[in-house]
N, C-alpha and C positions, 0 to 999 in steps of 0.2 A: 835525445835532446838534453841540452846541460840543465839543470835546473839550478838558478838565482838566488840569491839572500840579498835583501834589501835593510838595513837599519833604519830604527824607527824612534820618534822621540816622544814623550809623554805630553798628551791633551789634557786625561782628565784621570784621575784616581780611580784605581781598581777598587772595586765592591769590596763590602765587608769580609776581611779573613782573606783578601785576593779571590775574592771569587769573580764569574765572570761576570760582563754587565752588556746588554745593547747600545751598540756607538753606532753612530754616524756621523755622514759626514758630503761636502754638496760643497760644488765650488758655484763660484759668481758668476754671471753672464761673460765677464769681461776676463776671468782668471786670475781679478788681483786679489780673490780675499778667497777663503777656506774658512769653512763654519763645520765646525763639529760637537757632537753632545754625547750623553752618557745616561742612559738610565739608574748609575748610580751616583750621577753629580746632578744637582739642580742648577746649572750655569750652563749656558751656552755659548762655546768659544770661536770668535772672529777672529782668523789668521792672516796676516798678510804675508800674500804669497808670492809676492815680488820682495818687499825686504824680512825675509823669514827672521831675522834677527832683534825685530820689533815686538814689544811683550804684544799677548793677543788682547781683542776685547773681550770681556767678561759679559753677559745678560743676567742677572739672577732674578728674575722673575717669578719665574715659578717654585713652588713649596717641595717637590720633591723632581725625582730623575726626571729627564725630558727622552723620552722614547720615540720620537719623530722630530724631521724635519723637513721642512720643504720652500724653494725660494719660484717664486712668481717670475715667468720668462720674461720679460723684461729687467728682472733682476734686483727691483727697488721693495722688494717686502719680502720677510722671512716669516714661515708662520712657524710655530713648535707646539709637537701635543706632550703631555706631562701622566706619568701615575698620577697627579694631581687632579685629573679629570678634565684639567681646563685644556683652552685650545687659545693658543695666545697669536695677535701680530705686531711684527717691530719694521720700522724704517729698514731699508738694507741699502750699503753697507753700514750706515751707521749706529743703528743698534736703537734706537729710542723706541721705547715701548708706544705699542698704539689702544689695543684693546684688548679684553677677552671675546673674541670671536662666536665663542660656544663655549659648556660646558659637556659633560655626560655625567655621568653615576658611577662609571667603573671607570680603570685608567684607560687611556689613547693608545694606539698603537701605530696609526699612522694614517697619513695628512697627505696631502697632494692635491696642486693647482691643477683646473683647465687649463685649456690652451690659450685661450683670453684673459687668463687670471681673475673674472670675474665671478667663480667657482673654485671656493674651496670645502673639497669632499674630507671628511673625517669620520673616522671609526676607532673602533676596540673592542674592549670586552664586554659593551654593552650592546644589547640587542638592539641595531640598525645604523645604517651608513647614514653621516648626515649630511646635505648637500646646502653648502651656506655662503649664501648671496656676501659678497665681500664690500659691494659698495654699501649697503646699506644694515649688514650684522644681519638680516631675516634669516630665516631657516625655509631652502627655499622646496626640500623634498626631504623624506625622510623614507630609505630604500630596505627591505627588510625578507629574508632570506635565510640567512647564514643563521646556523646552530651552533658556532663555536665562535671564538674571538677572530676577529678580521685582522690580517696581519698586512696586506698589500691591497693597495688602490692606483688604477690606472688608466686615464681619460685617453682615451681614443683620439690621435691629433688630428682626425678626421671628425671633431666632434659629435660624434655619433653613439660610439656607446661607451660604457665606464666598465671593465673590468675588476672584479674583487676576490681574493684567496683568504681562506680562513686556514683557522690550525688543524681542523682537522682534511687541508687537502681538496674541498671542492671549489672549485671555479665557478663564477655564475657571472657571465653579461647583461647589463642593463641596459636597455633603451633609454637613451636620456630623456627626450622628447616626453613620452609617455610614461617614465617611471617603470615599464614593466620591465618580468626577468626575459631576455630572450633565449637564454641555453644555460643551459646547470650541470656541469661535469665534474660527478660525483669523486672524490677520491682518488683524483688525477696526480697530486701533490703530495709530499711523503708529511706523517699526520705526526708533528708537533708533541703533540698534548698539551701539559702546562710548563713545560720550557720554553720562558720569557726572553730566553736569550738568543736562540736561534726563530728567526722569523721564515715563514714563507714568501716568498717575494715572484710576484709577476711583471711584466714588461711590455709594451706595446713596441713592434719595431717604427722607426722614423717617419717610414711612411705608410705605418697604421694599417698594415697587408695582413699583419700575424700578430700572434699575442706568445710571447716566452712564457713557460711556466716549467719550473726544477721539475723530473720527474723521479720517476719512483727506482730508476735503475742507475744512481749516481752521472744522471742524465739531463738535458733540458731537450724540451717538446715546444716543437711550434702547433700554434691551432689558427685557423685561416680565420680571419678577421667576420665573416656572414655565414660559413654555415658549421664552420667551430670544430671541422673535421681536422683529425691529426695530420701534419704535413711532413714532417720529417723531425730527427732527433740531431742532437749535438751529446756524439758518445766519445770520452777518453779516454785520462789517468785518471779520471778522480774515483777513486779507491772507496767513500763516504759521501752522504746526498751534499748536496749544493744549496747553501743556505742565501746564495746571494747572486744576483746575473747584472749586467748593465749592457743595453746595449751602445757602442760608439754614437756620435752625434751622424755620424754621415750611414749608422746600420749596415755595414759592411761586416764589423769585427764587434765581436761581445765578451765581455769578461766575468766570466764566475768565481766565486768563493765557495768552499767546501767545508764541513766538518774536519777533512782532512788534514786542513791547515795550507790547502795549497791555494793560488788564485792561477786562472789558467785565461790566455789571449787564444779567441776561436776568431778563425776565418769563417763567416757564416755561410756562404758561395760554399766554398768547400768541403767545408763538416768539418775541418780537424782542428787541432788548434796547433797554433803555432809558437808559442812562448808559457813561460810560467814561471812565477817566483814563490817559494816557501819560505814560512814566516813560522816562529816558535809557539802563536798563539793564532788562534783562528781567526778568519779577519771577518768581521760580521757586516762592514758595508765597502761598496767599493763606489767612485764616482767620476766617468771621464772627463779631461779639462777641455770645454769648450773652445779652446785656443791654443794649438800644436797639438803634439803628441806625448800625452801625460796620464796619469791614472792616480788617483790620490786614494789610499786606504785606511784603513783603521781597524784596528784590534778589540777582541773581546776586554782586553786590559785598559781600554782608552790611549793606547799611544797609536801614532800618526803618522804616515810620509807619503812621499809622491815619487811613484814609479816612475821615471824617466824614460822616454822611448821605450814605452811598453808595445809597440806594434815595429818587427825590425825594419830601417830603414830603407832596407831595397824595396820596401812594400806600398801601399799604397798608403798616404797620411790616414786617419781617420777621421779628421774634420775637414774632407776633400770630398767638392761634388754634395751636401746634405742637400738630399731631397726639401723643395720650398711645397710647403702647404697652404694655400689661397693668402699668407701673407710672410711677407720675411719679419717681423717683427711677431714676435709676443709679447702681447700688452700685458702683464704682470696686473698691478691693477690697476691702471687706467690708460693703457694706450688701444687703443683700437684702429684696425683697419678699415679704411672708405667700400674696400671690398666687402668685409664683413658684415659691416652691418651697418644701416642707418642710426641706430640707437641704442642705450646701453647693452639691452639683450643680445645684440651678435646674432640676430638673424640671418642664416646664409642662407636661405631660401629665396630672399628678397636682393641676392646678389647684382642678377641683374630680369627684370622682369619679360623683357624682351626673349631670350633664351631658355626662358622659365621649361617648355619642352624639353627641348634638349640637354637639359643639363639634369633632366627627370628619366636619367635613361637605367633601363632594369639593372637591378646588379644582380649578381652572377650568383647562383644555388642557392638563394637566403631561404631559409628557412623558419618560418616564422610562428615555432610551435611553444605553446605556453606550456610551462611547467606549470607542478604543481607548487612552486616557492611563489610564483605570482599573488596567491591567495593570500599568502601573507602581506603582504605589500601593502601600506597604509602610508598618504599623503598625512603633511604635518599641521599644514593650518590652509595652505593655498591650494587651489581648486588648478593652478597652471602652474609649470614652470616658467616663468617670462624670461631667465638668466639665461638659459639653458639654449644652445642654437640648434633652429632644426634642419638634418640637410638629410636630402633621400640617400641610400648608398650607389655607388657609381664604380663603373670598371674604371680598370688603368687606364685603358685611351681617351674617358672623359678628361682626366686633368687637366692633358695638353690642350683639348680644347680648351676647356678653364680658362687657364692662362693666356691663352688669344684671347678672348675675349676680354679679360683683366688687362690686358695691354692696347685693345682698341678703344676703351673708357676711361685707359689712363688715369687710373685709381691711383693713389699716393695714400702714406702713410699718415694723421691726423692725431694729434692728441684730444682727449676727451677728459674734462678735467672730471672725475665725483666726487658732489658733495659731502657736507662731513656725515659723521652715522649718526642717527635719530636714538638716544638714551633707549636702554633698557627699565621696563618696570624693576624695583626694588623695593625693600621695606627695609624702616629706618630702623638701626638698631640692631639688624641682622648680619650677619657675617657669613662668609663663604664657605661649602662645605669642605671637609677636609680628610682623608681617609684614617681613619685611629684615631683622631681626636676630635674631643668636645667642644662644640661650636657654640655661639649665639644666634636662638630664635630672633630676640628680640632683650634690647639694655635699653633704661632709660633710669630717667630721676627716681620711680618708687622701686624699681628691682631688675631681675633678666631670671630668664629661660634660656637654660641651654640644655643641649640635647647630644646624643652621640650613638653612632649608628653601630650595634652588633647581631652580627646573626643575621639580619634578614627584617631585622625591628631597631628600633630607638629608643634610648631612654632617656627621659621628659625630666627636668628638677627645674625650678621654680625659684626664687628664692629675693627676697624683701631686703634690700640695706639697711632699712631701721628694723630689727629684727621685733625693737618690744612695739611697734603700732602692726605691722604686717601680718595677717594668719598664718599659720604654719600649715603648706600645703603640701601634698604626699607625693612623691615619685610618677610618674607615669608613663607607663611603655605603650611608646609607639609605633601600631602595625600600619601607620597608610602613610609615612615618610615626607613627616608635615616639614617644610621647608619655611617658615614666614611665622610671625606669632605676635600678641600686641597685650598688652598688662595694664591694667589696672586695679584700682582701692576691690572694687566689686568680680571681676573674677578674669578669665584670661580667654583669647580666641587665637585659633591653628587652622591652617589650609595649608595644600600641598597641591603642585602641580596637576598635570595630568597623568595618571598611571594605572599601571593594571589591563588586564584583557581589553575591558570596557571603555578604557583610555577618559577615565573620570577623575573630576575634581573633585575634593572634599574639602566642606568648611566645619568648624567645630567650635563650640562655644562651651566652656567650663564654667561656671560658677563658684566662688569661695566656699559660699553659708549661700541656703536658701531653708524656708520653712517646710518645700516639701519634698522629697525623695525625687529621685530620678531628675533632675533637674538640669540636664546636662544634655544638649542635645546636637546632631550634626545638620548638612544639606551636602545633596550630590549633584555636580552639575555636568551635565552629557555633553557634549560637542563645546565647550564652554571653559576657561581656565580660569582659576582665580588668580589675580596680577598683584592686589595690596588690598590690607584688611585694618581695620581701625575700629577703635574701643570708645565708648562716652559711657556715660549716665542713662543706662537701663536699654541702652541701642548697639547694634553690632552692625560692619558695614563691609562691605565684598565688592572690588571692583573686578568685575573678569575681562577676557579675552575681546567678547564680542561689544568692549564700553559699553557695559553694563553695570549702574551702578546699583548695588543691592542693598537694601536696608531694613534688619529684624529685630525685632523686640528680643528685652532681655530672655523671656521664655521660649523665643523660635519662632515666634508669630512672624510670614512674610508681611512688611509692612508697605515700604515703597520698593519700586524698581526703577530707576530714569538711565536713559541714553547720553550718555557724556557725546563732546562733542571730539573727542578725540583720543587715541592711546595713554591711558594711566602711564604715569610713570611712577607715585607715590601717593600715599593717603595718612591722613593725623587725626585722631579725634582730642577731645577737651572739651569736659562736662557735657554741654547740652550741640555745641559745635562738632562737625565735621568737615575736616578741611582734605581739597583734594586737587592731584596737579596733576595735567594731561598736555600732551605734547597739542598747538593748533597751527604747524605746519612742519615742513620739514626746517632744520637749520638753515642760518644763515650764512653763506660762502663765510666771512670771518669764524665759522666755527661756533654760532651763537647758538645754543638751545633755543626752541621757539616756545615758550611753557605759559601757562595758563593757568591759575588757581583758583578755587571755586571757594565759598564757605557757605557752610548752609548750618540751621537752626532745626536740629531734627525735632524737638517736640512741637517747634510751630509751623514746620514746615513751611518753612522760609529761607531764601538766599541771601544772605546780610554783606555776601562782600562778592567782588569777581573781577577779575584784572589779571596783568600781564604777571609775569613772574618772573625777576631779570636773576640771571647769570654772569661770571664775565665771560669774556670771549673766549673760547678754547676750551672751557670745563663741563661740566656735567653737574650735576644736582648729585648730593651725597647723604646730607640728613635735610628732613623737615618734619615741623611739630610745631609745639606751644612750648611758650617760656612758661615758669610757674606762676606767673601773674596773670596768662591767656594771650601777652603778646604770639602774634603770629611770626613762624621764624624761618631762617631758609640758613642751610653751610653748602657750598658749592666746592669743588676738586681742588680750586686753588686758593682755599682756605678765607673765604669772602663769607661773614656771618651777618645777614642780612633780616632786622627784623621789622613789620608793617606797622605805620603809626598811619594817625588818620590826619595827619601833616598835609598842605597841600592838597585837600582833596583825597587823599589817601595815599602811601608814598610809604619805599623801602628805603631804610635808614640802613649804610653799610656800618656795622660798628663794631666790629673785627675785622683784623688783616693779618693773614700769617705772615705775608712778605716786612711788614714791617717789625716782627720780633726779625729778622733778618738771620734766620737758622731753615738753610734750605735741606740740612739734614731730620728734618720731624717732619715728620705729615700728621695729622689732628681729628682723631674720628670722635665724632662731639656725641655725647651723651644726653644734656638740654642745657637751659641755661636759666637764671634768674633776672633782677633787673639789673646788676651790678657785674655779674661774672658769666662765664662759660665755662661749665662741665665738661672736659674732653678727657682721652685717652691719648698722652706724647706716644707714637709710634717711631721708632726712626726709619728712614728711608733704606732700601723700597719699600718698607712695609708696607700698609694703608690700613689695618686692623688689628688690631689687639688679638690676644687669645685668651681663651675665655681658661685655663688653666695655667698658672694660678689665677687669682682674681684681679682683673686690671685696679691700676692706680691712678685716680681722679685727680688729673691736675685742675687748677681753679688759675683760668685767664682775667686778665681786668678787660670790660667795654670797652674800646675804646673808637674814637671816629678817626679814619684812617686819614689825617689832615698832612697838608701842605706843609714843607719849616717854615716857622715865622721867622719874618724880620724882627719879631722881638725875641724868640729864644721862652717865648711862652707857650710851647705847645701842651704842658700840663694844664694849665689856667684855661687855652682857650676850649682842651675836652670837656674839661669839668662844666665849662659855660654851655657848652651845646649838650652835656648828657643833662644837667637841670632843668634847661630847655625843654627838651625830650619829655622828664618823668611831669615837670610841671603841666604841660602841654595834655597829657594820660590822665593827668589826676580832674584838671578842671575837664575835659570830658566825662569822667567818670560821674566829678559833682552835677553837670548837667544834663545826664542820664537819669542819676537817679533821682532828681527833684524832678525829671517830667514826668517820672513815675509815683511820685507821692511818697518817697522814701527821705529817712534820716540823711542828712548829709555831713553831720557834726564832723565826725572823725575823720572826713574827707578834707573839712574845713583845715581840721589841726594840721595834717597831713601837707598841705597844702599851703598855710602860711609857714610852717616849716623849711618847706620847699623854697619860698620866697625869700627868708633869711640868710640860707646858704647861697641862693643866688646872687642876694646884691651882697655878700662877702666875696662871692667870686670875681663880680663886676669890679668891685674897690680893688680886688688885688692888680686886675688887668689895667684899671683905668694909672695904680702909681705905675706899672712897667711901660705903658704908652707914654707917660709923664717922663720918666727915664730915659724912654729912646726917642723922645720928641717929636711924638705922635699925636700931637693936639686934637688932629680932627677926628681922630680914632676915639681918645680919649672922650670926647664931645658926643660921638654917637654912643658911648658907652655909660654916660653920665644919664643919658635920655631911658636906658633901659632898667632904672633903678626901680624897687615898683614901693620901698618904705621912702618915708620922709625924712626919716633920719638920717637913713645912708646916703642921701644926698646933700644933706647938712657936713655927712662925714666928708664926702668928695669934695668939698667947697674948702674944709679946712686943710684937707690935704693940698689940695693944690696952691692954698695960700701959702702955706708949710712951704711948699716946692718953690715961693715965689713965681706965681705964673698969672700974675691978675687977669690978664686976658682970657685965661679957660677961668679960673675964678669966677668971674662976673656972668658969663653963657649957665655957669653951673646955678652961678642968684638964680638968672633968666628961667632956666629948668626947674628951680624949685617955686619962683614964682607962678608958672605955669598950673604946676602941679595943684599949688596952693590954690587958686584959681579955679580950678576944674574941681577942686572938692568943694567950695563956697557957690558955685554954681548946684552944683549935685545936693546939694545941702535947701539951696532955692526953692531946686524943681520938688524935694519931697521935705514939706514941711513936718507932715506927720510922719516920718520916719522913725522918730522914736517911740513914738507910743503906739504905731502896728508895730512894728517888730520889737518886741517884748523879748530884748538878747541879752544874758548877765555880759558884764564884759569881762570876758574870758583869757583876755590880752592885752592889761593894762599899759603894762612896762612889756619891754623886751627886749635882751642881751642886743645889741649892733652886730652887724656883720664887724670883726677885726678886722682892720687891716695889718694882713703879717710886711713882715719885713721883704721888701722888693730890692730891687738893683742898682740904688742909686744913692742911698745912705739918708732918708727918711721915715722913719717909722711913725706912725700914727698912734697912739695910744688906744686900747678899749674904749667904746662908746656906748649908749644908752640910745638905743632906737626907737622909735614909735611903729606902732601897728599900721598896716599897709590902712589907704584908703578904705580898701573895702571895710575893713574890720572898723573904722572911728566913725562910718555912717553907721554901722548900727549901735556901736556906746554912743552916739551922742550925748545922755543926757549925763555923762560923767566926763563933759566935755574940762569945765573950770577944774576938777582934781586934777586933772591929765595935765593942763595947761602949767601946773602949779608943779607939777612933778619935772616936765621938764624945764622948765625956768630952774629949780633946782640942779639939775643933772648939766645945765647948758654952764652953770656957777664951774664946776667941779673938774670938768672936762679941762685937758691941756694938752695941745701939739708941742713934742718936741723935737727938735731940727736936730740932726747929725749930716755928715759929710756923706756918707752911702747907705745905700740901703740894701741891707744884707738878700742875699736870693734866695728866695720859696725853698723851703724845705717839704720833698714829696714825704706825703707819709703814706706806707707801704704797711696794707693792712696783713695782719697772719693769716698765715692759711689755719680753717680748723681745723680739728681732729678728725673730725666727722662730717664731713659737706653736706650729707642728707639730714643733719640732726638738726629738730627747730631750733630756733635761734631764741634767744634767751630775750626777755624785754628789759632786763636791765644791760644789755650791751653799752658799749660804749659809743659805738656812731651813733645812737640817736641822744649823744650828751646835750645838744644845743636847743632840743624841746625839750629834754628834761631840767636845763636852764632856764628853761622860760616860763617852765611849770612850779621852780622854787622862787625865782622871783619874784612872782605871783600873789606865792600865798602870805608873805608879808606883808605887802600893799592891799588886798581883800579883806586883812585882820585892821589895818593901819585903819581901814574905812570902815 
């Protein structure tokens, strides 16, 4: 036989030095696209294989190689596992990321759908195969067995059992159904070791009769689907073992790859093979094209091409005659067959209940004897596989009936739409592990924890951004592989999944400074995982697995335990509060999180807040915490910074929007925030997190309300008016909290008419740009929200300024009003001044400016009066006041110009130091330090 050379062109970069790398490679349902990856590229390349002349798509998802691939028979999802550990899925063919599926601890080795697509199985070099429900991200079994790394996974298109090869060569059948091993064949497969570059690889045939497995005599070995006995071999040329097999879509003709570099076309009827092409580098995967007669390969070096009538043509097609398996369609993930099943699960038991006998008929030699690998074998959290379909096994002549009966009930093919995935628990601050490098436990405003895994342990560093308030805390190595971590002033708490023999949780709670030794203590929890853990004021908090919320004293005392009402997804504490958010149903078809947030008052054990917790549609919850003032606060996926005021009844204010900085290259992993700015970390795209070496750099965003454009072109003026709103709105609750508690409210007071200066400056600026775009009525309801008297005197001269007598006069109207309702309020408490024994503290007070607007009027500086509240309690220094502004009213002068120049934003610096306090002589607070030298003149003057 002549043997062939085929030219091949470059997918992906050869390994470091040229060395070799694990490629693959998987064509589409339909044959127009080619995906291939590289365990030395972290990109995943989409080829189109109808105009090859088109650059490919790129994935860069993942941190390192991508060492699996696998597409869902329907052909609409790609999933890929990575050295990264992670297990990713993307739209197919068009590439858009969807989630992380799974993680593991070691890298992936490979991935592979059911037949329904509603199972994807993955493994590697971590101890257990994981079987994970696609509709919904759970983890629906966890299969355990193999002593070496799992190189090949293979679903039975009989859905019945799952076949797996490890490196070192044994074979082991699973019962799906049940989870158990049913046959374990030692050493069948040539043993690997740790070359990552040749895989062992097994193969179920078409119609799920036989299972391929390379064997040990540069050979491949059939073994019979039930009782796993050798049936026959496929022996050639191949000179070196066979690192690769596929069989044709219709199992007629199968193709191997060999060490030897050669790829060989077997007749499987007949045992020989009938073609073969040699290639300069080994081809490490090969994959038939679902449509004609094709073979698409790939090279240890990443380059790629498509063997052309690789079966010769007097022969028989290889995608002629494929055997149908109870459905011509595979749902990839979400089509299902009427035959298959009622419901998501793909029950074929309940095919057809009628025939339920018959279609229960013995199969032929099974032998149903338990190894001893069974004993291993540990479920993951679910007591059933409900994804999993259960069918008895059945001879060859069952089919045909089958399919009679599938033709007298006239079954049809059915889309099944599922819903989106339900969020994973997460902890704020933390970031994904990563293999060699130092991650984050946990970042926020007072410092981070990060950690980095050698040897078999971790090491633990700590560390304070103000370095001169923060203790200086020691290293510490990590043996129980804490993954979650939360910091505060008083000491720091760690938990780690489930791990080890005993498959337990561990929580741990560190202390700074304590008075006495040992102070430092953990808790283990059996059957139970811990999900998010959160830090206050002398309390530690643990939500696990079975929503469980846990709560202990600074010393370890168990204090409370309560039952949430549904899966954590995150937890925050702050001081005496701890705040917590649990999913309370599944998502809503628009892709909405269904989320719930709790607050509770741990030292009075009390609930003080509880309600919805919104999202926008399509995202996911990312950070949540407190602001440094104790606003409650939420950042969701599509950069939405939403924080709780008690507005409304209670009510999330959005007051960030990344889409409106309009840079869809940064994504924003937020660190916390104040009442003016957001803490984040600029990421660019795809990233989503920082790396914790070097040390990220704090960018400082402004609040802002994600507003509409105005028709005036004032969208600065109209933020600033609804963030005063905001902080005023915080503060008078704040005063009315702590007078019903018996507490000082002075400095809230100052606070507060501070607050109100700047507000009706902001009002004045708005009401001249309404004046400008001749927005009178706009103007009118904005004249009403003035809350000094002067600034309302100011609006009345501006508008006379503007020539506008008709808003003029409404403005008299408004300050007569006001006038009005203090002369009343003056009625009703006669002795008001003599109970309330108040110095007056705010005689005078600078006016809100009006700066210069749009239209060529400027206002001059004015001399304000004290809001209402403040002149009922000076009353009795009413005649000074009256004298002072009859004075100031002398002095005052409007002058007219043709336009009025536009707002100038002033664009405050960033500091040096974001964490450093903030100095009291700054300059934003110049307008109460104005009001405080004003002051003291007028106090000496009397």
């Amino acid at each position: 036989m002549k043997i062939r050379t085929m030219k091949l062109r470059e997918a992906h970069k050869s390994g470091e030095n040229g060395e070799s790398s694990l490629c693959s490679i998987l064509w589409g349902s339909n044959a127009d696209h080619i995906v291939t990856a590289s365990s030395s590229d972290n990109s995943i390349s989409i080829h189109d294989a109808v105009f090859q002349s088109n650059a490919p798509k790129f994935l860069r998802n993942h941190r390192e190689g991508v060492t699996a691939l696998a597409i869902s028979p329907n052909s609409t999802c790609l999933a890929s596992g990575s050295l990264d550990h992670s297990v990713k899925l993307y739209k197919f063919p068009g590439g858009d990321f969807e989630t992380n599926i799974t993680r593991f601890t070691l890298p992936i080795r490979t991935v592979t759908f059911n037949k329904s697509g509603t199972i994807l199985a993955a493994a590697g070099d971590d101890e257990g195969i994981k079987l994970v429900n696609t509709i919904d991200g759970t983890i629906a079994r966890v299969l355990k067995g193999h002593k070496g790394s799992v190189t090949s996974l293979a679903f039975d298109p009989k859905s019945e059992y799952m076949a797996s090869l490890d490196s070192f060569g044994t074979v082991i059948f699973w019962e799906l159904q049940s989870g158990n091993t049913v046959h374990v064949l030692k050493g069948i497969a040539p043993n690997n070791g740790s070359d990552v570059t040749v895989m062992n690889i097994l193969a179920w045939s078409p119609d799920g009769e036989m299972l391929a497995v390379p064997g040990l005599k540069n050979d491949v070995v059939m073994y019979d689907r039930d009782t796993a006995e050798k049936l026959f071999t496929l022996r050639g040329d191949h000179f070196e073992p066979i690192c690769f097999l596929s069989w044709s879509p219709n199992g007629k003709y199968m193709a191997t790859s060999g060490l030897d570099r050669q790829v060989l076309i077997w007749d499987v009827d007949k045992k020989q093979d009938i073609d073969r092409q040699k290639f300069s580098e080994c081809v490490s995967c090969v994959a038939w094209k679902p449509l004609g007669n094709a073979l698409a390969v790939i090279d240890v070096m990443g380059k790629y091409g498509v063997w052309e009538s690789a079966v010769p043509s007097t022969m028989k097609s290889p995608t002629e005659d494929i055997p149908g398996l109870n459905s011509k369609n595979g749902n990839g993930f979400l089509l299902f067959d009427e035959d298959e099943a009622p419901s998501v699960s793909g029950n074929l038991s309940d095919l057809n209940e009628d025939n339920h006998d018959e279609l229960e008929t013995p199969s032929r030699k099974r032998l149903r004897k338990h190894s001893s690998y069974s004993d291993d074998w540990e479920e993951d959290c679910n007591d059933e596989l409900e994804s999993i379909p259960k069918v008895e096994s059945r001879k060859k002549a069952s089919y045909g009936h089958k399919e009679n009966v599938n033709s007298k009930t006239g079954s049809r093919n059915m889309m099944v739409t599922a819903g989106p995935k339900i969020q994973e628990a997460f902890q704020p601050g933390a970031t994904p592990a990563e293999p060699g490098k130092r991650r984050f436990l946990c970042y926020n405003m007072l410092g981070s924890i990060t950690t980095m895994e050698h040897d078999g342990y971790s090491h633990i560093e700590i560390d304070f951004h103000d370095t001169s308030s923060g203790p200086r805390v020691p290293a510490m190595t990590d043996y129980f592989g804490f993954t979650m971590a939360s910091l505060n002033e008083n000491g720091s708490v760690f938990a780690n999944p489930c791990k080890g023999e005993k498959n337990m949780s561990t929580l741990m709670y560190r202390p700074f400074s304590s008075w006495a030794n040992n102070s430092e203590w953990s808790m283990r929890f059996e059957g139970e995982e811990v999900r998010a853990i959160a830090l206050g004021n002398a309390w530690v908090a643990a939500v696990t697995s079975l929503n469980f919320l846990r709560i202990f004293t600074e010393g370890g005392l168990q204090r409370y335990i309560l039952s949430l009402d549904g899966p954590v997804v995150t937890a925050a504490g702050h001081n005496d509060e701890l705040a917590v958010v649990t999913h309370i149903s599944p998502p809503l078809p628009t892709d909405e999180q269904m989320l719930e947030f709790r607050v509770f008052n741990i030292p009075h054990g009390t609930q003080s807040l509880r309600g919805r917790l919104p999202v926008t549609p399509g995202s996911s919850l990312t950070w949540f915490g407190f602001s440094e003032e104790g606003q409650l606060s939420s950042f969701d996926s599509k950069g939405v910074l939403r924080v709780f005021t008690s507005q409304y009844g209670g009510s999330w204010l959005p007051l960030f929007s990344a889409s409106k900085l309009k840079n869809s290259e940064e994504n924003y992993w937020v660190a916390g925030l104040n009442a003016s700015k957001l803490f984040c970390v600029v990421c660019k795209s795809p990233e989503l997190f920082p790396q914790s070496t070097p040390k990220p750099v704090l960018t400082l965003l402004d609040l802002s309300f994600p507003l509409a454009s105005s028709d005036l072109g004032a969208d600065i003026l109209e933020n600033e008016f609804m963030m005063s709103n905001m902080h005023l709105s915080q503060i008078q609750r704040s005063i009315e909290e702590r007078a019903a508690s018996g507490l000082d409210t002075t400095s809230l007071d100052d606070e507060s008419f501070n607050l109100e200066a700047s507000l009706d400056r902001c009002i004045l600026r708005l009401i001249a740009s309404c004046c400008n775009g001749d927005k009178l009525v706009r103007a009118t309801e904005l004249g009403k929200l003035l809350t000094l008297e002067k600034s309302v005197r100011g609006a009345i001269k501006l508008v006379t300024a503007l020539k506008l007598p008709n808003l003029a006069e409404r403005f008299n109207n408004i300050l007569e009003e006001k006038m009005l309702t203090e002369t009343l309020g003056k009625t009703a408490l006669p002795n008001s001044s003599s109970v309330c024994n108040v110095s007056t503290k705010h005689d005078v007070s600078s006016a809100p400016d009006i700066s210069k607007t749009s239209q060529g009027v400027s206002a001059p500086p004015m001399h304000t009066f004290p809001s209402i509240r403040k002149q009922k309690a000076d009353e009795g220094n009413g005649k000074s006041e009256q004298n002072h502004i009859v004075a100031s009213e002398k002095t005052t002068s409007v002058v007219e110009t043709k336009k009025v120049t536009k707002v100038n934003q002033i664009n405050p610096t960033r500091p040096s130091n974001p964490f450093a306090k903030s100095s009291s002589n700054q300059e934003n607070s110049s307008l109460f330090d104005s009001l405080k030298k004003m002051k003291k003149p007028d106090i000496k003057g009397k």
